[in-house]
mmCIF entry with sequence, helices, sheets and N, C-alpha, C, O atoms, coordinates in Angstrom:
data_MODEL
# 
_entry.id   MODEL 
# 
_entity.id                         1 
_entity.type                       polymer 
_entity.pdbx_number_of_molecules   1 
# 
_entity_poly.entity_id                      1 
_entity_poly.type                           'polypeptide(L)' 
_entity_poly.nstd_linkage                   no 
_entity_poly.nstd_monomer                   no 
_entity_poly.pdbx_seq_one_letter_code       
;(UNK)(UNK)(UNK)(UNK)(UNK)(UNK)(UNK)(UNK)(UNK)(UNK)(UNK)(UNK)(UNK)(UNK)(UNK)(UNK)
(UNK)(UNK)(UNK)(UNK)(UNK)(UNK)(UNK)(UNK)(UNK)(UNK)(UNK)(UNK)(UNK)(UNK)
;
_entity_poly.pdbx_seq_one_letter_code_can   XXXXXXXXXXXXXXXXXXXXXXXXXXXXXX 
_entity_poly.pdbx_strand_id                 A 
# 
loop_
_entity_poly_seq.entity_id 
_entity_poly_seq.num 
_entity_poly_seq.mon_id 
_entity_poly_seq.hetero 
1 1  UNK n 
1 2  UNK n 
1 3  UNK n 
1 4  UNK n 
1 5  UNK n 
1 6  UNK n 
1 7  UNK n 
1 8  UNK n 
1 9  UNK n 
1 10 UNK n 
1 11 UNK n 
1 12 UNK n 
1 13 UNK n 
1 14 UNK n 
1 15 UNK n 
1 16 UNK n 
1 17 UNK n 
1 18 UNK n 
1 19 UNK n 
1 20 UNK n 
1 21 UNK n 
1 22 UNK n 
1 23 UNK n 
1 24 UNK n 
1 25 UNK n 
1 26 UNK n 
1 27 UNK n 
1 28 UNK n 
1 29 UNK n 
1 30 UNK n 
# 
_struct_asym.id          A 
_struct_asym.entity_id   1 
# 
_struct_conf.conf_type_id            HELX_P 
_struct_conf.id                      HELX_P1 
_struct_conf.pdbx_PDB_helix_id       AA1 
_struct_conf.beg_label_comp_id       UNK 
_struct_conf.beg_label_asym_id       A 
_struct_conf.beg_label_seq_id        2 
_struct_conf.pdbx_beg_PDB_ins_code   ? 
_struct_conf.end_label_comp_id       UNK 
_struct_conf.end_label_asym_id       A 
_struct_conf.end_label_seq_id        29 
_struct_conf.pdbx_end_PDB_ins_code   ? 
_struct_conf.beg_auth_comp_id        UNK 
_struct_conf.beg_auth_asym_id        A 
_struct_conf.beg_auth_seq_id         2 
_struct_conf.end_auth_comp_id        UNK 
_struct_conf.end_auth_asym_id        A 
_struct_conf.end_auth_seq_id         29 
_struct_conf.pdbx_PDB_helix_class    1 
_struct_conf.details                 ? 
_struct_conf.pdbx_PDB_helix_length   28 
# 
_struct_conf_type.id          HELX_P 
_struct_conf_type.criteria    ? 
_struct_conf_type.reference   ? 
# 
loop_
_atom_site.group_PDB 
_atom_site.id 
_atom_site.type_symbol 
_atom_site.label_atom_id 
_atom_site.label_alt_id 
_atom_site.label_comp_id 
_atom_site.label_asym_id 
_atom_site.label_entity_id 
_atom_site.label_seq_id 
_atom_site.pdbx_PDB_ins_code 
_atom_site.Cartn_x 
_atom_site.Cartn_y 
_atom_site.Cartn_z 
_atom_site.occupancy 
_atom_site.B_iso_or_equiv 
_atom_site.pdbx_formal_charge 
_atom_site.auth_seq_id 
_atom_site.auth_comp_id 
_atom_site.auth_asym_id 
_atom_site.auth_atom_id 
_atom_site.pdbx_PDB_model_num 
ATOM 1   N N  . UNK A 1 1  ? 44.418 135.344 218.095 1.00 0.00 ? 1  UNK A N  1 
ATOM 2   C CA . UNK A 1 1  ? 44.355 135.213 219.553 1.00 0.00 ? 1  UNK A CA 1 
ATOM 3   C C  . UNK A 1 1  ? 45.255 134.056 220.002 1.00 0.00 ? 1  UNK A C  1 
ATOM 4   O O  . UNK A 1 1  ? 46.112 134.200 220.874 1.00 0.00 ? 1  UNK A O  1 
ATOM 5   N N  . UNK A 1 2  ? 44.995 132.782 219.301 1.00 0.00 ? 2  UNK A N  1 
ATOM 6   C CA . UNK A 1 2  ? 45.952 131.913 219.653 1.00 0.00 ? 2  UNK A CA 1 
ATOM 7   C C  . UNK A 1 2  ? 47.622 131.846 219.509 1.00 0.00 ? 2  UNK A C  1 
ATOM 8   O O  . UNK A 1 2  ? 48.391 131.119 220.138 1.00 0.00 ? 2  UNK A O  1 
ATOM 9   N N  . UNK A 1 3  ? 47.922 132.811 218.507 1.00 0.00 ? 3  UNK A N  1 
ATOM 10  C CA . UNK A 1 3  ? 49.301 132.880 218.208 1.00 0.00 ? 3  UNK A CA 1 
ATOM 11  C C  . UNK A 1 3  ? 49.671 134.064 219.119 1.00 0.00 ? 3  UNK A C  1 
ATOM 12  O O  . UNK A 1 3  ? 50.830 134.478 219.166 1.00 0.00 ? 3  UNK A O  1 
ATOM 13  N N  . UNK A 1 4  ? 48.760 134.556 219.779 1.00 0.00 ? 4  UNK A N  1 
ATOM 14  C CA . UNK A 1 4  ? 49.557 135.725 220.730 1.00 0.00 ? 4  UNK A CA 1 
ATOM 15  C C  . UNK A 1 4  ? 49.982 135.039 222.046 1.00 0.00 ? 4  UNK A C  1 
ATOM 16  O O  . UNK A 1 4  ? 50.940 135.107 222.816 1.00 0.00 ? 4  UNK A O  1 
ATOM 17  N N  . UNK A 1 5  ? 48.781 134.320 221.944 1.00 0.00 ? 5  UNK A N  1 
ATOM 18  C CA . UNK A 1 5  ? 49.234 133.203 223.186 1.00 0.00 ? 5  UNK A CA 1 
ATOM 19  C C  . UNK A 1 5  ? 50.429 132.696 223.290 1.00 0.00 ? 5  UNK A C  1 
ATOM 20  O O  . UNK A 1 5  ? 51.259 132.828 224.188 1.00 0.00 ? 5  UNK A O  1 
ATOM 21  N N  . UNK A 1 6  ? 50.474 131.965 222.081 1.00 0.00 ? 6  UNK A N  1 
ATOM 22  C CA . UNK A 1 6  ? 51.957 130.965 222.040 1.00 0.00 ? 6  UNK A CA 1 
ATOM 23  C C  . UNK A 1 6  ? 53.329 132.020 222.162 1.00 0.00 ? 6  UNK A C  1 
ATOM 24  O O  . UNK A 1 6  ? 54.485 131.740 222.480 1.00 0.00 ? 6  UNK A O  1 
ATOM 25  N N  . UNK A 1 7  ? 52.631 133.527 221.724 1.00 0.00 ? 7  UNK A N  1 
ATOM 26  C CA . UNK A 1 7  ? 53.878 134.401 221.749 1.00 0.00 ? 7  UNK A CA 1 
ATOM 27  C C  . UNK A 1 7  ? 54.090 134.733 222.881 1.00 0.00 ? 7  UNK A C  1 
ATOM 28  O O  . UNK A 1 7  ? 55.289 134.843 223.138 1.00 0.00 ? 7  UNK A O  1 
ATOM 29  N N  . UNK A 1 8  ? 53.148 135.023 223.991 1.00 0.00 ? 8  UNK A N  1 
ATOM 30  C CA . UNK A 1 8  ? 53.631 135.654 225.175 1.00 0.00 ? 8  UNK A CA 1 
ATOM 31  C C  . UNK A 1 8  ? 54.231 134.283 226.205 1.00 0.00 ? 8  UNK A C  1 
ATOM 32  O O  . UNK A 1 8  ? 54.998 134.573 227.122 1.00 0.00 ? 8  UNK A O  1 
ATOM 33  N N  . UNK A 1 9  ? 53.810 132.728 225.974 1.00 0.00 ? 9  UNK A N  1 
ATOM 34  C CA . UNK A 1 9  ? 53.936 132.089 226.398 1.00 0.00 ? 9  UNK A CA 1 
ATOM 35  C C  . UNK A 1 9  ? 55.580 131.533 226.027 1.00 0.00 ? 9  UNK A C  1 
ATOM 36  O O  . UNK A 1 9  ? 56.204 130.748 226.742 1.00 0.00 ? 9  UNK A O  1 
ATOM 37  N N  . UNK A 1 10 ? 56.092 132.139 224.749 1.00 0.00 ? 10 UNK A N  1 
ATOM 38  C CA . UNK A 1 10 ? 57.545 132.030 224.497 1.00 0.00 ? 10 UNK A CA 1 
ATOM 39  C C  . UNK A 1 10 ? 58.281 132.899 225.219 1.00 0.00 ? 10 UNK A C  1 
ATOM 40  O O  . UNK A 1 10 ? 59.290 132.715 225.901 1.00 0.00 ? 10 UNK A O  1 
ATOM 41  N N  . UNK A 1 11 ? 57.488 134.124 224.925 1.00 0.00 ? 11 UNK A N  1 
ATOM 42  C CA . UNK A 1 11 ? 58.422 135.212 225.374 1.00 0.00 ? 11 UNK A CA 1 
ATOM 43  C C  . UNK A 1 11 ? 58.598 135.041 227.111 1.00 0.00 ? 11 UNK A C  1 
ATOM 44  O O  . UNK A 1 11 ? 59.588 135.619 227.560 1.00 0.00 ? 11 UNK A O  1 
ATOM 45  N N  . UNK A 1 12 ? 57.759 134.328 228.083 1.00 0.00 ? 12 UNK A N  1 
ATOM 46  C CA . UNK A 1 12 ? 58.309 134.024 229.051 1.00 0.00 ? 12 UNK A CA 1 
ATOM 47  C C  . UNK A 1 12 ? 59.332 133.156 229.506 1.00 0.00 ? 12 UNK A C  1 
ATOM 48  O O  . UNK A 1 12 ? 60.118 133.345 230.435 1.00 0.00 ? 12 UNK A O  1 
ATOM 49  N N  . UNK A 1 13 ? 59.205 131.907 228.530 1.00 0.00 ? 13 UNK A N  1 
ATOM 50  C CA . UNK A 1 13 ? 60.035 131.027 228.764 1.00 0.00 ? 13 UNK A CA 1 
ATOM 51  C C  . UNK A 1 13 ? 61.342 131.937 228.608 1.00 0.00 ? 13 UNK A C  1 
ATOM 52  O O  . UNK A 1 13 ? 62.133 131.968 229.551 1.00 0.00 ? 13 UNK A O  1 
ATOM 53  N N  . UNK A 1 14 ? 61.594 132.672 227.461 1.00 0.00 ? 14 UNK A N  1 
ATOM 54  C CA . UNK A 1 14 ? 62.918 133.318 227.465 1.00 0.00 ? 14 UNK A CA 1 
ATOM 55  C C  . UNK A 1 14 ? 63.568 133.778 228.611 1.00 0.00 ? 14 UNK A C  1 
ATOM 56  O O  . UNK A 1 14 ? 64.715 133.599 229.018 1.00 0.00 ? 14 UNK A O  1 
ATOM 57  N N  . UNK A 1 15 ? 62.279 134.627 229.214 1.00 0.00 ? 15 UNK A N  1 
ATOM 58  C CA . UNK A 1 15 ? 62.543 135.321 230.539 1.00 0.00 ? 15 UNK A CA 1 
ATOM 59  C C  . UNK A 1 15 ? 63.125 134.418 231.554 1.00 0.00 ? 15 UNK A C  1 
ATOM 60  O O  . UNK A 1 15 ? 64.026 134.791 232.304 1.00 0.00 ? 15 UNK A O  1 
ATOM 61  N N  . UNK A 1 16 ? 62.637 133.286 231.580 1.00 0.00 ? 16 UNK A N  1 
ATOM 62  C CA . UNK A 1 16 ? 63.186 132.466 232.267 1.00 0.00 ? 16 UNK A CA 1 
ATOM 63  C C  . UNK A 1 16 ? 64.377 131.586 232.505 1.00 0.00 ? 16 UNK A C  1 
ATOM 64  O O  . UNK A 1 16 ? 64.874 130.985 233.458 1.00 0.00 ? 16 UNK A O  1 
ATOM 65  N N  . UNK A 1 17 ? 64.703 131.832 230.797 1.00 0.00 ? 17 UNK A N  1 
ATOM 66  C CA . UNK A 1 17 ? 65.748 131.012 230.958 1.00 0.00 ? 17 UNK A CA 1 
ATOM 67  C C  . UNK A 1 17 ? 67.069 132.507 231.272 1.00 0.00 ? 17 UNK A C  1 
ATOM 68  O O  . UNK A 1 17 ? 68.090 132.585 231.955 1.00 0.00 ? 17 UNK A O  1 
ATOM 69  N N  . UNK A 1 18 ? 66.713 132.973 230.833 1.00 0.00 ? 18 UNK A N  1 
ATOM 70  C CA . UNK A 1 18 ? 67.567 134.176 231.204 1.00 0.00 ? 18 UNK A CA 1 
ATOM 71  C C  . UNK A 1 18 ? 67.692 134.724 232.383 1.00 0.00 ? 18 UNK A C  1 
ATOM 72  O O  . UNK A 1 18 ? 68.659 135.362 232.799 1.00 0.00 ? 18 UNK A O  1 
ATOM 73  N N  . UNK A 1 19 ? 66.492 134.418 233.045 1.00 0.00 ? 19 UNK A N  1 
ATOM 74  C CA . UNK A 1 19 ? 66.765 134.968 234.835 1.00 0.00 ? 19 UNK A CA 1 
ATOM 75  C C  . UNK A 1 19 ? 67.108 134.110 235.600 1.00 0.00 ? 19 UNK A C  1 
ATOM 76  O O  . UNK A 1 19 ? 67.554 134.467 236.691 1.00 0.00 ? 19 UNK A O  1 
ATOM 77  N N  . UNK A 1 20 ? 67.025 132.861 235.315 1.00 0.00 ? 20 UNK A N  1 
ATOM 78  C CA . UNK A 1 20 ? 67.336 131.756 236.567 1.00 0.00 ? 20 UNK A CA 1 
ATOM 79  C C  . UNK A 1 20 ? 68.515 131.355 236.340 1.00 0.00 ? 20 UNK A C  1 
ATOM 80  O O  . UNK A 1 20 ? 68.956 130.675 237.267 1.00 0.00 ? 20 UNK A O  1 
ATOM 81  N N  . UNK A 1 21 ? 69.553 131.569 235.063 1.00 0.00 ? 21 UNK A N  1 
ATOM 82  C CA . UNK A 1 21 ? 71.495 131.327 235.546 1.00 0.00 ? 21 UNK A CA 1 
ATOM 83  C C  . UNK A 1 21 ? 71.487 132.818 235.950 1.00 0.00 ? 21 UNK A C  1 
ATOM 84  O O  . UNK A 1 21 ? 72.662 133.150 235.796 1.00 0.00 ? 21 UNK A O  1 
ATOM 85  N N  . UNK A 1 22 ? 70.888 133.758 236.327 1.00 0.00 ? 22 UNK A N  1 
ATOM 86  C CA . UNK A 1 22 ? 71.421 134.889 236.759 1.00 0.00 ? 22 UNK A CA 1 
ATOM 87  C C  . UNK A 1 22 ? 71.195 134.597 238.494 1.00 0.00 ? 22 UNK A C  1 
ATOM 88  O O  . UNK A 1 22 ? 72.016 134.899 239.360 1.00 0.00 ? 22 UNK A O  1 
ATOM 89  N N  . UNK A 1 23 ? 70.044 134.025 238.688 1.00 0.00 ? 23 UNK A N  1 
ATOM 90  C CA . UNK A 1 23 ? 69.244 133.771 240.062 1.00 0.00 ? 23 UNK A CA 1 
ATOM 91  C C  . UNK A 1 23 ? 70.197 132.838 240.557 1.00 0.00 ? 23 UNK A C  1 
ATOM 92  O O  . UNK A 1 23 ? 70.446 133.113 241.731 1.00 0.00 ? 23 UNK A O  1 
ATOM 93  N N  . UNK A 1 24 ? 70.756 131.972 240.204 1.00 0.00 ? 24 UNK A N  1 
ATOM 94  C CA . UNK A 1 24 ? 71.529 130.656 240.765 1.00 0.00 ? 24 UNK A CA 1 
ATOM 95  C C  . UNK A 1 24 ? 72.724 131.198 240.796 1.00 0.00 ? 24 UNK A C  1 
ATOM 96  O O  . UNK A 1 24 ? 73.294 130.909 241.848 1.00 0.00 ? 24 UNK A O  1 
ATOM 97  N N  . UNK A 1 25 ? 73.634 132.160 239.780 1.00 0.00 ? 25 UNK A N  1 
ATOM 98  C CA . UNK A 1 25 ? 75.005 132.820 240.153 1.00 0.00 ? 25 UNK A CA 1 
ATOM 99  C C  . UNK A 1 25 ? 74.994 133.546 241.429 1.00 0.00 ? 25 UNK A C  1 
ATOM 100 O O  . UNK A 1 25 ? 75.963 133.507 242.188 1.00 0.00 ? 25 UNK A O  1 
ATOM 101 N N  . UNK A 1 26 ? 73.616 134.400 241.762 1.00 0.00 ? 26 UNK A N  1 
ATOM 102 C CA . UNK A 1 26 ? 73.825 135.642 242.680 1.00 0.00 ? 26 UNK A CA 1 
ATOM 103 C C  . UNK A 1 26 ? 73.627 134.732 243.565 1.00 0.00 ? 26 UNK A C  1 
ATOM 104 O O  . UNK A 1 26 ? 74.561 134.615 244.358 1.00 0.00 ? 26 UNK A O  1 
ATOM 105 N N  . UNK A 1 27 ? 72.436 133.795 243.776 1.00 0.00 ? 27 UNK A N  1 
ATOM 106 C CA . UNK A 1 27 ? 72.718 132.287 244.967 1.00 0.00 ? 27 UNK A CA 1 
ATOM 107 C C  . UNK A 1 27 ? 74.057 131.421 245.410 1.00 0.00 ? 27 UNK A C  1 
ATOM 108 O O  . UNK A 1 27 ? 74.381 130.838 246.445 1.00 0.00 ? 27 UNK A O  1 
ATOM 109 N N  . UNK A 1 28 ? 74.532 131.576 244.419 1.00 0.00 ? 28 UNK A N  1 
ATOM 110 C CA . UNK A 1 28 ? 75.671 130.662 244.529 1.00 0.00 ? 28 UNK A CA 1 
ATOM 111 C C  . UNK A 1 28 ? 77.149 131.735 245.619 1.00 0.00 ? 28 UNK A C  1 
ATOM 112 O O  . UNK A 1 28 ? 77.996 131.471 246.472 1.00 0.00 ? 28 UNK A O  1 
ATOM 113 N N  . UNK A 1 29 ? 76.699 132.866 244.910 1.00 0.00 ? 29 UNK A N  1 
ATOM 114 C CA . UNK A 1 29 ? 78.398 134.092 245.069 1.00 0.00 ? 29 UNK A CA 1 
ATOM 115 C C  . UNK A 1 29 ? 77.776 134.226 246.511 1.00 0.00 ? 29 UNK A C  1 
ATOM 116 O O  . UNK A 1 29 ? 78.543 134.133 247.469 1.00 0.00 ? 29 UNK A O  1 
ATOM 117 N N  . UNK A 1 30 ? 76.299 134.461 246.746 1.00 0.00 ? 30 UNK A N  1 
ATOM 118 C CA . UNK A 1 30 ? 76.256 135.244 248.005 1.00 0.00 ? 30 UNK A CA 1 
ATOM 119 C C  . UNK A 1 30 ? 76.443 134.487 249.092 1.00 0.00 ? 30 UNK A C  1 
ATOM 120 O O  . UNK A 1 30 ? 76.434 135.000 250.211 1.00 0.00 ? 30 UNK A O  1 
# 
């Protein structure tokens, strides 16, 4: 239970780091 935790809690950070230089380019161009 606890290591699923830490897994879904990675697997967001990823998400994040991956969506927010996408979020700040389309901010930036538009």
């Amino acid at each position: 239970m606890l290591n699923d935790k830490i897994l879904t809690k990675y697997r967001n950070f990823c998400v994040l780091l991956l969506v927010l230089p996408l979020f700040s380019f389309f901010s930036l161009s538009g």
